[in-house]
N, C-alpha and C positions, 0 to 999 in steps of 0.2 A: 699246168700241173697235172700230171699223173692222177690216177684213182688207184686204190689199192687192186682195185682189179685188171687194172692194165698193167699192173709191174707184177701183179702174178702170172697172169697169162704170157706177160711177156720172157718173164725168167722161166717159164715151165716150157714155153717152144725154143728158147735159145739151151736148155740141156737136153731137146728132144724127148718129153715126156708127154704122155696123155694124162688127160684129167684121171684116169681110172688108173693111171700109174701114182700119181699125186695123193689122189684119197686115200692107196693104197698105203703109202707112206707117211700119209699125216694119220692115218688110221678115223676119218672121215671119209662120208657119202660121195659118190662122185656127183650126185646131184647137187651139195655143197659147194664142189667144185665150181660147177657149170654155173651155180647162184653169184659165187663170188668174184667167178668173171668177169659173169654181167652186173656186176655192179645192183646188185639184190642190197634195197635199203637197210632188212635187217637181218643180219647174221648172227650169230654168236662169236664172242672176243675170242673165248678158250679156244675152238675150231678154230681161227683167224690165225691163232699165236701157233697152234701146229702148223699151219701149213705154212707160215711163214719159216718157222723151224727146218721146213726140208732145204727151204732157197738159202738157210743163211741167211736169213733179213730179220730186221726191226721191226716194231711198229715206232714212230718217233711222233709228239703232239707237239705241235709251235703255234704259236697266236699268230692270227692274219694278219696284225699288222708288221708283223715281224718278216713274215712273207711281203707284204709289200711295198715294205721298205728296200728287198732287196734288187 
């Protein structure tokens, strides 16, 4: 499974965007950026929910064992 920060970094290089392009449109730090790439343990939701906002994505919560069941 993904980490939120590999399907941002990944959806931000497949529309060819820099993190300072990203911040600039979520209207967050690009140091934020660079946090939430690397999988920085604590973030803020509100920032999370922008910058999810530019890709067009979710946040979605499922139980683990619902995960692995599948």
């Amino acid at each position: 499974m993904k980490t939120i920060g590999e399907v941002i970094k990944e959806n931000r290089k497949r529309m060819k965007l820099t993190q300072k392009q990203v911040a600039v449109y979520a209207d967050v730090s690009p140091k934020f950026i660079i946090e939430l790439e690397n999988n920085k343990p604590t973030i803020q939701l509100d920032k999370l929910y922008d910058v999810l906002n530019v890709f067009d994505l979710t946040l979605l919560v499922v139980s683990k064992k619902e995960i692995e069941n599948k």
